[in-house]
C-alpha positions, 0 to 999 in steps of 0.5 A: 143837695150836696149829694146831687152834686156829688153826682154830676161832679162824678159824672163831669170827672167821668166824660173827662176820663173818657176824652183822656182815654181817647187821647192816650192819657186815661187807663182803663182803669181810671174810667172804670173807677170813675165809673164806679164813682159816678154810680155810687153818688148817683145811687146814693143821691137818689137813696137820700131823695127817696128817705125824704119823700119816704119820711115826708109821707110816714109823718103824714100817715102818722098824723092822721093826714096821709089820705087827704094829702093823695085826695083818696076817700075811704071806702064805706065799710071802712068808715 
């Protein structure tokens, strides 16, 4: 996804901060900032990742079919 990429682009600008910091061209700031920015993408891929899986199984259950979906029976009381 677009946010996927996101992330790794942060994270590629991060490893660049950090060889720059090390060779005298990067501030401090500069990596705590590309740090920040990685973080957030990351998060927010993963939250985007999540709410699809989540919405995946709210249809599921919604339509009656969440318990074939996981191959769970229900208990006998419950039937």
């Amino acid at each position: 996804s677009a946010l996927n990429s996101q992330a790794k682009a942060n994270r590629s600008t991060l490893n660049l901060r950090l060889a720059q910091y090390d060779s005298g061209q990067s501030s401090l700031i500069s990596i705590l900032d590309a740090q920040s920015e990685a973080l957030v993408s990351e998060v927010q891929a993963i939250n985007e990742d999540f709410g699809g899986r989540f919405a995946f199984y709210k249809i599921l259950a919604a339509s009656g079919r969440l318990l074939d979906a996981l191959h769970v029976s229900l208990p006998a009381e419950a039937i």
